[in-house]
C-alpha positions in Angstrom: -23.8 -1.6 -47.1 -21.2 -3.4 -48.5 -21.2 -7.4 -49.5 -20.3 -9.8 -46.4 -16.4 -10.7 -46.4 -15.9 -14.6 -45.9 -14.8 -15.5 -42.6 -11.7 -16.8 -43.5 -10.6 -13.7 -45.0 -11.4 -11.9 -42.4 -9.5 -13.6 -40.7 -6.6 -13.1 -42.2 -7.2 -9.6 -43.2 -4.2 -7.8 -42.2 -6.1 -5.0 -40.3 -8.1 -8.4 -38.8 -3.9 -9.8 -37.7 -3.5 -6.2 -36.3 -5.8 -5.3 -34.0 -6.5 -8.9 -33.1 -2.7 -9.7 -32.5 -0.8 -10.3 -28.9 1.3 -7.3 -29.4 0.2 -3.8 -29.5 2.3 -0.8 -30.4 2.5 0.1 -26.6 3.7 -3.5 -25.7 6.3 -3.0 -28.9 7.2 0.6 -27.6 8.3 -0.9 -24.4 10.5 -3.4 -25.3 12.2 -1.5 -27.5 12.1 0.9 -24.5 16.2 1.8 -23.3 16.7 2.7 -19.7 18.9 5.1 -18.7 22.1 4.3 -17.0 23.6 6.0 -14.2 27.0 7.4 -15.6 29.3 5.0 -13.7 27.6 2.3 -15.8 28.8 3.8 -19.0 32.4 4.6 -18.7 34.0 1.0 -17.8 35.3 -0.7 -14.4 34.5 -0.1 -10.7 35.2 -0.8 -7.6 33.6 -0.6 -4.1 34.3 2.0 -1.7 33.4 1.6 2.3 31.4 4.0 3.5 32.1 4.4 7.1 29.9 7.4 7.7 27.0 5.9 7.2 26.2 4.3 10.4 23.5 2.0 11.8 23.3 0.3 15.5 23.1 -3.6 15.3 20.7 -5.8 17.2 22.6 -8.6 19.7 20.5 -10.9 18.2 21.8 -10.6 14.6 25.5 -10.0 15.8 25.1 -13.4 17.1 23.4 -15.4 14.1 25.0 -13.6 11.3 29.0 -12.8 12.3 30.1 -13.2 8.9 28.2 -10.1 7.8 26.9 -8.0 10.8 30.3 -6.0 10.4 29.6 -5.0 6.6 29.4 -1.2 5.7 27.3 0.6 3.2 29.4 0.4 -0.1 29.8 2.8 -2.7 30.2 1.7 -6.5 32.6 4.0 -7.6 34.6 4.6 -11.0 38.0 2.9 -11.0 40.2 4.6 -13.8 43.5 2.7 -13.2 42.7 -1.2 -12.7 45.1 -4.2 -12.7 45.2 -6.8 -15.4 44.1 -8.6 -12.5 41.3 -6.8 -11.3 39.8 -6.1 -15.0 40.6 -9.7 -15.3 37.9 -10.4 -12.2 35.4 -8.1 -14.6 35.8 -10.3 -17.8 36.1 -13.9 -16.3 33.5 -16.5 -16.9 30.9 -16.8 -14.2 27.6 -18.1 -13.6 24.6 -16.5 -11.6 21.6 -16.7 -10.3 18.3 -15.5 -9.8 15.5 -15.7 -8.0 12.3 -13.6 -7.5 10.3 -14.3 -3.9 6.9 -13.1 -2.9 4.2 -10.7 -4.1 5.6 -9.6 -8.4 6.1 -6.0 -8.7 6.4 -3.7 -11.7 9.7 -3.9 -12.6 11.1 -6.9 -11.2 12.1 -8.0 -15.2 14.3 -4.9 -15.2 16.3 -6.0 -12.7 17.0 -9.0 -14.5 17.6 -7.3 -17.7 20.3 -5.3 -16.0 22.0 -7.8 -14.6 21.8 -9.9 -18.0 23.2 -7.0 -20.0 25.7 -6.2 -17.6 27.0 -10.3 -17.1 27.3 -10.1 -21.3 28.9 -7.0 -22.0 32.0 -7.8 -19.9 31.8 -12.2 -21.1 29.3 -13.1 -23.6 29.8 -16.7 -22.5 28.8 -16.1 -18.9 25.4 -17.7 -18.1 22.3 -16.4 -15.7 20.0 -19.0 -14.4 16.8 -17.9 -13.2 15.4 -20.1 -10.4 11.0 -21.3 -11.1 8.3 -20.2 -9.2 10.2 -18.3 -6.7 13.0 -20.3 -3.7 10.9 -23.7 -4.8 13.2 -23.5 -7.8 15.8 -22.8 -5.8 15.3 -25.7 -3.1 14.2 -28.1 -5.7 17.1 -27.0 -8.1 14.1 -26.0 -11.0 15.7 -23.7 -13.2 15.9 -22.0 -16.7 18.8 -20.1 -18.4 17.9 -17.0 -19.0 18.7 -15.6 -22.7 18.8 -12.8 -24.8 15.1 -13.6 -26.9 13.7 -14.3 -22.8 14.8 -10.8 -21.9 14.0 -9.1 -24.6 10.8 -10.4 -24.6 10.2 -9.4 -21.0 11.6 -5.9 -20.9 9.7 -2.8 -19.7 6.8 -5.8 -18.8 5.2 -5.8 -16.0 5.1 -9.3 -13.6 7.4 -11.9 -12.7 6.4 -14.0 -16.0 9.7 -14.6 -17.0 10.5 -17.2 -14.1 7.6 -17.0 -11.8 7.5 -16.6 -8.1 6.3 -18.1 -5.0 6.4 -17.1 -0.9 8.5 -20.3 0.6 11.2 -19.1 3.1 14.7 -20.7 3.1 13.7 -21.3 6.9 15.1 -24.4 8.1 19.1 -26.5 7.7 17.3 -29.0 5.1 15.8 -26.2 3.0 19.2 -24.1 3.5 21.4 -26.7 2.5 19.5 -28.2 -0.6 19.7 -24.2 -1.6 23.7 -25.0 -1.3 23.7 -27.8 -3.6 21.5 -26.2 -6.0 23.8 -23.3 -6.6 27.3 -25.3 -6.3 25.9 -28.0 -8.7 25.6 -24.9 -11.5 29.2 -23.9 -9.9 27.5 -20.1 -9.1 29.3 -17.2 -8.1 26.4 -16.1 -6.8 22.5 -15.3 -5.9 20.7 -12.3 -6.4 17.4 -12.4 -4.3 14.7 -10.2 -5.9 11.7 -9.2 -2.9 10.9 -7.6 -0.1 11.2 -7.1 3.4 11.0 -11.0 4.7 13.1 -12.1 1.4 15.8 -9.4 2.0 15.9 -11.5 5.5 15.9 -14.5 3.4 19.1 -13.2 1.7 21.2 -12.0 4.9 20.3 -15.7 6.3 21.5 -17.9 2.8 24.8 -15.2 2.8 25.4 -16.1 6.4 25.3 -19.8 5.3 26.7 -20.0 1.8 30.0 -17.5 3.0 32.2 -20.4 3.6 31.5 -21.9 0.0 32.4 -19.1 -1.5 28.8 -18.2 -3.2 27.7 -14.4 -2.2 24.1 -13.7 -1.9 22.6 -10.0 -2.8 19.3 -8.7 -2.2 17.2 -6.5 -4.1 14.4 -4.2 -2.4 11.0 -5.0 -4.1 7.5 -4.4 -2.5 4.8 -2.4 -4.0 3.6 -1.3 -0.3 6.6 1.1 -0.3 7.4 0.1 3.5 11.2 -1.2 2.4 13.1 2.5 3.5 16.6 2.7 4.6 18.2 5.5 7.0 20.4 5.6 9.0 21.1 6.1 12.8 21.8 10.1 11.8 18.8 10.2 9.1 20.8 9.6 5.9 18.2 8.0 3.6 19.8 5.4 1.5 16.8 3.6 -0.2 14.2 6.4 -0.5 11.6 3.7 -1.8 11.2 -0.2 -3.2 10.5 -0.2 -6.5 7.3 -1.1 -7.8 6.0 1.6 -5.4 5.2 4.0 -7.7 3.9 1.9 -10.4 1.5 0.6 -8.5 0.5 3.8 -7.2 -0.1 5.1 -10.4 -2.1 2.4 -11.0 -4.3 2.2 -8.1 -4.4 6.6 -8.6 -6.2 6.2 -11.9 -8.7 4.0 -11.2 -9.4 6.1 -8.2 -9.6 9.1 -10.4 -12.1 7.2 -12.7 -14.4 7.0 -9.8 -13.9 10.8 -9.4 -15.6 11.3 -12.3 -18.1 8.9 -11.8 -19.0 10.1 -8.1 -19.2 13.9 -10.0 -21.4 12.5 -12.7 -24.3 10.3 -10.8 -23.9 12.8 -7.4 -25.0 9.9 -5.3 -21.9 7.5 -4.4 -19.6 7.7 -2.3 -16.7 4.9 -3.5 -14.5 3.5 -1.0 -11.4 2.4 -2.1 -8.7 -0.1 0.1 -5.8 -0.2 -1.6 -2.8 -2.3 -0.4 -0.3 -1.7 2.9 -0.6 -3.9 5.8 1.9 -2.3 7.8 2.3 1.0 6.2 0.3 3.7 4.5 3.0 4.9 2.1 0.2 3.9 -0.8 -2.7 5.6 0.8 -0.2 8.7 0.9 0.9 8.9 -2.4 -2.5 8.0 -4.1 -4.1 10.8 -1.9 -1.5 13.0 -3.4 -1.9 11.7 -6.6 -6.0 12.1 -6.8 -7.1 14.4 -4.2 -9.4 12.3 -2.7 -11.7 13.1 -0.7 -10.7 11.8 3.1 -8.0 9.3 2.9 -7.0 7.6 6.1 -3.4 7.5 6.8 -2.9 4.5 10.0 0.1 6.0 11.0 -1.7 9.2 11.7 -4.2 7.7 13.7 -2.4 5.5 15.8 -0.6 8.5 16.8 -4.2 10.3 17.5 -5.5 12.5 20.8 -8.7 13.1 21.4 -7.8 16.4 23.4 -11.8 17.4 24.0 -11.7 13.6 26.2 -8.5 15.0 27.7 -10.0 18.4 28.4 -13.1 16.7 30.5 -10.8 14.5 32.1 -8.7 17.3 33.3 -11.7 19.4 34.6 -12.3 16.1 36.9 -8.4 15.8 38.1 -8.5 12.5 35.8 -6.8 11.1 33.1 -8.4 9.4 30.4 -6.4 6.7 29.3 -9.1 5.9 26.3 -8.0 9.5 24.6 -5.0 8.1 23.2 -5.2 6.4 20.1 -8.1 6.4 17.9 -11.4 3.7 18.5 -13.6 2.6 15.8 -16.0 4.5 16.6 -14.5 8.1 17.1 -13.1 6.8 13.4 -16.5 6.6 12.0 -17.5 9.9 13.5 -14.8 11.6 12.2 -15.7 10.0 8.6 -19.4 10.9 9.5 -18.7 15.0 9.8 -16.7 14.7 6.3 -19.9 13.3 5.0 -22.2 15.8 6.5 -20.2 18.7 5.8 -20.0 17.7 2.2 -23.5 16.7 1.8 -24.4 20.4 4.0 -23.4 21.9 0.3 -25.1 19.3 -1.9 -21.8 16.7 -2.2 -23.7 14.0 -1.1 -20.7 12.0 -3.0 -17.1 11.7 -2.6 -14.0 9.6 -2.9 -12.7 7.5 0.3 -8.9 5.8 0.3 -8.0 3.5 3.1 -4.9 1.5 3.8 -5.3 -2.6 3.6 -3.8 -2.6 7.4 -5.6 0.7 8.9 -7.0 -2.1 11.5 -3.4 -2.8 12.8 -3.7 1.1 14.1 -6.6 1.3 15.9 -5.7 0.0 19.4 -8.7 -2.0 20.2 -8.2 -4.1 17.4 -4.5 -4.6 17.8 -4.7 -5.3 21.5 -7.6 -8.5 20.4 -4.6 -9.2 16.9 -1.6 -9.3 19.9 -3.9 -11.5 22.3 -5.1 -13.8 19.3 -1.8 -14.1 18.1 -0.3 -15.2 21.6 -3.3 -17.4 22.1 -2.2 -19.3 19.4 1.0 -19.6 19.4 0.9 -20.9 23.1 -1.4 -23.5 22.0 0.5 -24.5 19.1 3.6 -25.0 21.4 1.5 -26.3 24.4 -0.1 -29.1 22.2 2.1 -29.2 19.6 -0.7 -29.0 16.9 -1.9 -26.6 15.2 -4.9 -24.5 16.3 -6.9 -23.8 13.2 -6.6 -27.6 12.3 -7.7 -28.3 15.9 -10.8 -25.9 15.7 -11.6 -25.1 12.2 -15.1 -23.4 12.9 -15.9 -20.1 14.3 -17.9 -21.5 16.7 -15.3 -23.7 18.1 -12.4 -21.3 18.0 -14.8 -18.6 20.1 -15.6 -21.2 22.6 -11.5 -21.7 23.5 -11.8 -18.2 24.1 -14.7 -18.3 26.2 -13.0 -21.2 28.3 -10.1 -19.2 28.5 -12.1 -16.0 30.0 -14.1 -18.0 32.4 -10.8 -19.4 33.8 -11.1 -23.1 32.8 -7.9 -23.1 30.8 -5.8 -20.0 31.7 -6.2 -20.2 35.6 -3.6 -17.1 36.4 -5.1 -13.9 38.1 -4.6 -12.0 35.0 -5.7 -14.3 32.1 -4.6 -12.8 28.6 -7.9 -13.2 27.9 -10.4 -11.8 30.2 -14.1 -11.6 30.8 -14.1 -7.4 29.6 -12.2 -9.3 25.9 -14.9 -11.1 25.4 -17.4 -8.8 26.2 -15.9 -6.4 23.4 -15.2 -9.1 20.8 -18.6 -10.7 20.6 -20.1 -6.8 19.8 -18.1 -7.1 16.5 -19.3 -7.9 13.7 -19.4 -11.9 12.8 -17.7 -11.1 9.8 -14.7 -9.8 11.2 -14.6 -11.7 14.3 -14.2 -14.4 12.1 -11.3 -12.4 9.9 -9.3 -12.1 13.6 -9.8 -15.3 14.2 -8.1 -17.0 10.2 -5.7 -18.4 9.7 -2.0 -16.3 9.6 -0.3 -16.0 6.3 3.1 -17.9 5.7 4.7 -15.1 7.7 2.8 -14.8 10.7 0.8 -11.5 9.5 -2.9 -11.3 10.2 -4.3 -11.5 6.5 -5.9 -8.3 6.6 -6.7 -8.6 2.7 -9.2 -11.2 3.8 -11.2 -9.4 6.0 -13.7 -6.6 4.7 -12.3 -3.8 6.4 -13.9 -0.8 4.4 -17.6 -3.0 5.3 -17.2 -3.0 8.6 -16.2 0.8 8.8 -18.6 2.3 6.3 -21.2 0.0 8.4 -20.1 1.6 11.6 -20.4 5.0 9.2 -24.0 4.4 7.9 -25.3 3.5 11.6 -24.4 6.9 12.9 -25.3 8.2 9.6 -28.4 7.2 10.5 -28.7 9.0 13.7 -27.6 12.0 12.6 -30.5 11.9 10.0 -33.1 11.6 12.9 -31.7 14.5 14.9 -32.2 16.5 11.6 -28.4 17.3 11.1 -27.5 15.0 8.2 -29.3 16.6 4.8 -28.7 17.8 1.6 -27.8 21.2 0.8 -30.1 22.7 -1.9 -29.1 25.2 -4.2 -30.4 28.7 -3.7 -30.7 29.2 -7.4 -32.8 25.4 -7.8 -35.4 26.5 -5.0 -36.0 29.7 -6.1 -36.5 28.1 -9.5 -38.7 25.9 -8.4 -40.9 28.5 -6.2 -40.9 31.2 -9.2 -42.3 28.2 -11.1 -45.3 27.8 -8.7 -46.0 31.4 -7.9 -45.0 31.1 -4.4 -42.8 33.5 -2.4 -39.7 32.0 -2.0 -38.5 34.8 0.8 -41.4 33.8 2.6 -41.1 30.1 2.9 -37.6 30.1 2.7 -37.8 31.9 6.5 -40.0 29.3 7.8 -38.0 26.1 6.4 -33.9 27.1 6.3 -31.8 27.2 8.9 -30.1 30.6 7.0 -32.3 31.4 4.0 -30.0 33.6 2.3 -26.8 30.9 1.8 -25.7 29.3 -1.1 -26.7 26.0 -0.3 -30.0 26.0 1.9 -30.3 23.7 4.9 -34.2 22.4 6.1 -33.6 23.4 9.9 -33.2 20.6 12.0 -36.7 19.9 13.3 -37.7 19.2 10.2 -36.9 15.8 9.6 -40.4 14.1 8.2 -43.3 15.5 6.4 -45.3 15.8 9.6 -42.8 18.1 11.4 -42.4 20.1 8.1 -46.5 20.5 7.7 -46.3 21.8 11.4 -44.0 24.3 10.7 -45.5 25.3 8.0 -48.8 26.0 9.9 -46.9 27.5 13.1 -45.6 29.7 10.4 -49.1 30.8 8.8 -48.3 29.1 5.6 -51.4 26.5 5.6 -54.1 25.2 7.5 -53.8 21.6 9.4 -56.5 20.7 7.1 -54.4 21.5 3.6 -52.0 19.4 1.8 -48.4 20.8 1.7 -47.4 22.7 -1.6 -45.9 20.2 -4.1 -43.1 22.1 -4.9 -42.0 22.3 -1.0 -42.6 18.6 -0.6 -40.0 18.4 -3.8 -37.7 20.5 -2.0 -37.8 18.5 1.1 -37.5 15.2 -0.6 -34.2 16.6 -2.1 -32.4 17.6 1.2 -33.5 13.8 2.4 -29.8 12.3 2.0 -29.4 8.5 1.0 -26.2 7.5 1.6 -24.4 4.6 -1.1 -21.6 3.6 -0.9 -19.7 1.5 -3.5 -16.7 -0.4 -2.4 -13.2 -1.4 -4.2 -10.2 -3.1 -3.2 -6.9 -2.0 -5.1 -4.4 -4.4 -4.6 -2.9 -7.3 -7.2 -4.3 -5.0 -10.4 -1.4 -2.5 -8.9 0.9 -5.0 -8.5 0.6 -6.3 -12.1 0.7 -2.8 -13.5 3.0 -2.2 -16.3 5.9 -0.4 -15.0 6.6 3.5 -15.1 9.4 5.1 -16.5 10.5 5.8 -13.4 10.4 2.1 -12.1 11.9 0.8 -15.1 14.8 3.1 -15.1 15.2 2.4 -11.3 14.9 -1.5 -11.7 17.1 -1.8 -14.8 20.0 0.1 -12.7 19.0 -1.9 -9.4 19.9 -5.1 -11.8 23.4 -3.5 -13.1 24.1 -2.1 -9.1 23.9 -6.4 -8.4 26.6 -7.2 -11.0 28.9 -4.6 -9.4 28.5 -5.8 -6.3 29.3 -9.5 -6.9 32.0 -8.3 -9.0 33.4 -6.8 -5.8 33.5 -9.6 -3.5 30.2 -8.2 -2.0 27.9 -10.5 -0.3 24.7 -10.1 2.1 24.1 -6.7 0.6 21.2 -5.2 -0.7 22.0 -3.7 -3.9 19.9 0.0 -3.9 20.5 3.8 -5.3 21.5 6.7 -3.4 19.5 10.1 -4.3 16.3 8.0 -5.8 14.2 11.0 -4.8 16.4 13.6 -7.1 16.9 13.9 -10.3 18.3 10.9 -12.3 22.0 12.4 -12.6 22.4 12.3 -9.0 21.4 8.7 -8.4 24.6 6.5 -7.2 24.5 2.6 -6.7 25.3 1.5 -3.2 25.5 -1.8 -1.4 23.4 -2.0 2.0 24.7 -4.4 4.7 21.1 -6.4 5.2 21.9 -7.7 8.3 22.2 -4.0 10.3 19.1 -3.6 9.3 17.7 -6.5 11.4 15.5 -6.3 14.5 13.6 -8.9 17.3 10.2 -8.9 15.7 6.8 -11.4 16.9 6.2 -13.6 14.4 3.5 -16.1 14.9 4.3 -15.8 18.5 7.7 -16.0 18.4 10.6 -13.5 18.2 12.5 -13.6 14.9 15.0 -11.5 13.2 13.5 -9.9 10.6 14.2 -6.4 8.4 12.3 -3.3 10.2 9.8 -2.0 8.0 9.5 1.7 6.8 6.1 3.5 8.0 4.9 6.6 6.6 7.0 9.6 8.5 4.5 12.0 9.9 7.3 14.9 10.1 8.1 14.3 6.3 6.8 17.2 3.7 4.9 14.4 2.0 2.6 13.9 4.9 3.2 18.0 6.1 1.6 19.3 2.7 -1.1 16.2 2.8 -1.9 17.0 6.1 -2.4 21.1 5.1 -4.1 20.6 1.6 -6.7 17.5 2.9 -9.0 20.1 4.0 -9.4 21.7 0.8 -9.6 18.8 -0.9 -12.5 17.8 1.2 -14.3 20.5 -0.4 -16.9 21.3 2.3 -18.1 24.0 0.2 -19.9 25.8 -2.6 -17.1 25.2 -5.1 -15.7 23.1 -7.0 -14.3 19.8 -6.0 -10.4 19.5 -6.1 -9.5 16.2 -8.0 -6.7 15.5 -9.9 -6.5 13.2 -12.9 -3.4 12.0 -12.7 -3.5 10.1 -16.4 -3.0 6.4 -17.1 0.6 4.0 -16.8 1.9 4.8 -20.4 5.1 4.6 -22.5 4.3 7.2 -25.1 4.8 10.8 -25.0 6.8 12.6 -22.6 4.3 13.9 -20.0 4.6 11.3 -17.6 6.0 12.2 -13.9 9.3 11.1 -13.6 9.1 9.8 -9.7 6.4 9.5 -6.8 4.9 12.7 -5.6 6.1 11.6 -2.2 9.5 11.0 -3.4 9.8 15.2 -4.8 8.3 17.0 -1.5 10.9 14.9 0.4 13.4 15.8 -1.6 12.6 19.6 -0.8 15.0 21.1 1.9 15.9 24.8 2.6 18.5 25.1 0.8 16.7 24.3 -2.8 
């Protein structure tokens, strides 16, 4: 062994500075990292081209309180070979900009800022970019930084909002709107690119509306790892496939998942259940199931849709109809997770891999008819006494007894009470736990905060309950091995034909199955004597007592939530080419006179060399939704299509990835978020099958 190095040189040792420093070569390999650029980004000027085909219906609502850009079409950036002095004049000018990122980060969201830096410099290296802190705060508050060079470089390829922050507050009111105003004419803006999702693309439509008569154009960018920001329109035309951060997260979230894979195949005795983000949508569940195999995953929007067509079938045999049949109950949703579990566990799988979407309550119909009820209950009161209800009755107990008085009549005295008697039957069989998650308080959107409520407990609760009945009417065990019980009986010179008959429902399968009426030692030692194997007086064989131990299931489960790890994640290639170009698609849209579109690229499920930047007009995408018990205009969101060939070749493999059977199980390692080498996928799984048609 060598002498002891003194501290301070190791210290500074230079292998010490290396492997100790903030930078790694991955972190260096990304920012030196060069997106590629669609070709109209390479070859000089543009110009914007309407796109009348492209056609969506507008809500009444939004025609009313946005006229100044309800009438906007889909734009095209297209290559302009012959431009004015004028008009290449409009390219090179001066001009300030701003930018802001608003709620949740997502991988990627630095790229859209380098793009637009790069793109503001190449035409004038004296125009500026100011990026707004911690999200519209900065923007209301006029808190700002401008952005440079050695800030963007820094940042590039990186995953976060870092670089300026973010925060949720909505540009909701005339004080907030108009402090927004002065903020961008005191830095004499041209304009405000809004970097978020679905409520901040609303955000933007709302400050274009207001800022049009200055002069300042707003443009939004589509950011939200949960996928759920898709565009087509009224004929099908998809014009945003996908938000990005999407697939970064994805990734993410996919190889974690795959980790526990190996685990569940190594220890045989877990079954992880992992919730990974999506409160409306299950585009993440989707693509993760896709991109690991899983198990079962649970996609809501398949469930909401669900028939039970053997209640159906009963009903019709008593000239009924059963209403119940129609969208899936908590319970029928455990059962169905139950026969997964017993099937699996038949061929000694007593293991597996579970995904779940965040919001997969908002699709089972009991539990959205108690989320629509609590919601209105609410609001009313909010309105009513004009104070808010979780500050009036901050304890369970006190918000369960409103609800009481409202059953019994004492408060809501109409025929038909939105709360009734049968409500409150039904609510006080839930759990506490999540009768207390109904009841918190919204989020600063109006959205029940399903991350707060343990929605994979109260399932696999549900799951291990029946579990348990199932083990005492013998149909739940463990599969043994043929090969392992003959083993074992060879070992103890007993006749494995012979005691198989008595003990196995089918003694010559791969995986042996101790017949249902065995389900304790006693019943197994009567069997055994009804058989002629032993006397009453004699102890059962060891080596049987062994086998029957083994087919004895006990169920573990380990649970996981996926959410803000996948929304840190270092981006993908494909999220920081998509990001980069998003940023550049903003500068061409300003450049154009564009305002209160969202800037987004055409063919983002093909191949890179058919991507094309476009301009979305926000407000046609605006509907009437509740919001904390009120109807606002707000940017529909994109669920997971269940006629899509994503969903059509999930919904025909998931059986075979269940693996009910002797074989091997079917998961896919889908490798880590990296920047080296070339093997990485270059979009979501989701994204190719729906780019398949008939004619490719």
């Amino acid at each position: 062994m060598g002498s002891e190095i003194e501290l301070d040189d190791l210290l500074n040792h230079p292998i010490a500075n290396s492997v100790t420093s903030d930078l790694n070569s991955e972190t260096l390999d990304r920012r030196s990292f060069l997106p590629k650029k669609i070709r109209i980004f390479t070859q000089g000027y543009s110009s914007l081209e309407d796109q009348p085909q492209y056609r969506f219906s507008s809500d009444k609502e939004a025609q009313k309180v946005l006229p100044d850009i309800i009438n906007n079409q889909v734009q095209k950036v297209t290559l302009k070979d012959a431009l004015s002095e004028t008009q290449k004049q409009r390219f090179s000018k001066k001009r300030n900009i701003g930018v802001v990122f608003s709620g949740g980060p997502a991988p990627g969201g630095h790229n859209v800022i380098a793009g637009l830096y790069d793109e503001i410099k190449k035409y004038n290296s004296e125009s500026k970019l100011f990026g707004f802190l911690m999200g519209t705060d900065g923007l209301i508050e006029s808190r700002y930084v401008e952005i440079t060079r050695k800030l963007v470089d820094t940042h590039r390829n990186m995953g976060g909002f870092s670089m300026i922050k973010t925060g949720r507050t909505k540009v909701d009111s005339k004080k907030k709107m108009d402090a927004s105003l002065k903020t961008c004419m005191d830095l004499n803006l041209e304009a405000l690119v809004v970097i978020g999702g679905d409520d901040s693309n609303t955000n933007a439509a709302f400050l274009a509306q207001y800022f049009k008569k200055s002069g300042i154009k707003v443009i939004g960018v589509p950011k939200t790892i949960d996928g759920d920001i898709q565009v087509s329109t009224d004929d099908g035309d998809v014009l945003c496939a996908i938000s990005f951060g999407f697939h970064s997260a994805a990734r993410a979230f996919s190889q974690n998942i795959s980790n526990l894979a190996s685990d569940g195949q190594s220890t045989v005795k877990y079954w992880h259940v992992c919730k990974v983000m999506g409160r409306v949508a299950s585009h993440l569940t989707l693509e993760s199931a896709l991109q690991t195999h899983a198990t079962l995953s649970l996609i809501g929007e398949e469930l909401a849709d669900y028939i039970d067509r053997d209640r159906l079938e009963k009903a019709k045999e008593n000239n009924t109809i059963d209403y119940n049949a129609f969208g899936i109950t908590l319970r029928h949703l455990s059962r169905l997770i139950c026969d997964t579990i017993v099937r699996r566990a038949a061929v000694g799988k007593n293991y597996g891999i579970m995904i779940i979407p965040e919001g997969i309550l908002e699709f089972i119909n009991e539990i959205q008819v108690f989320i629509i009820k609590i919601n209105k209950i609410i609001a009313e009161y909010n309105t009513i006494h004009d104070q808010d209800f979780h500050r009036a009755f901050p304890g369970l107990a006190e918000k369960l007894e409103y609800l009481r008085w409202i059953s019994q009549g004492m408060i809501d005295k109409s025929p038909f009470p939105i709360w009734n008697l049968r409500d409150d039957e039904l609510f006080n069989q839930l759990p506490p736990f999540f009768r207390e998650g109904l009841l918190v308080e919204r989020d600063l959107h109006g959205n029940f905060q399903f991350s707060q409520v343990k929605t994979e407990k109260m399932i696999m609760d549900m799951v291990k309950e029946y579990l348990g009945i199932l083990k005492e009417q013998g149909v739940y065990k463990i599969g043994i091995n043929s090969d392992e019980y003959t083993a074992i009986m060879a070992g103890c010179q007993l006749d494995p034909d012979l005691y198989g008959t008595a003990i196995f429902r089918d003694p010559k399968a791969k995986y042996l199955l101790v017949k249902e009426a065995i389900i304790s030692q006693k019943t197994l030692k009567q069997v055994l004597v009804n058989n002629g194997l032993m006397d009453v007086e004699e102890n059962i064989p060891g080596p049987i007592v062994e086998i029957f131990k083994k087919s004895v299931p006990n169920f573990k489960t380990q649970t996981h939530f996926y959410g803000y790890d996948g929304r840190g994640s270092a981006p993908t290639h494909f999220d920081c080419n998509y990001t980069y170009n998003l940023g550049m698609t903003a500068f061409h849209l300003i450049v154009g006179n564009a305002t209160g579109q969202m800037a987004a690229i055409l063919n983002l499920e093909k191949d890179f060399e058919q991507w094309e930047p476009i301009g979305i007009p926000i407000a046609k995408l605006m509907h009437l939704e509740e919001r904390k018990g009120k109807l606002e205009l707000v940017i529909e969101k994109g669920l997971v299509d269940l006629n899509s060939n994503a969903f059509r070749v999930y919904k025909v493999l998931r059986e075979k990835w269940v693996a009910a059977d002797p074989g091997p199980d079917h998961y896919r390692q889908p490798g880590p978020v990296r920047f080296s080498g070339e093997t990485e996928e270059d979009r979501p799984i989701t994204l190719v099958l729906n780019s398949i048609d008939a004619k490719n």
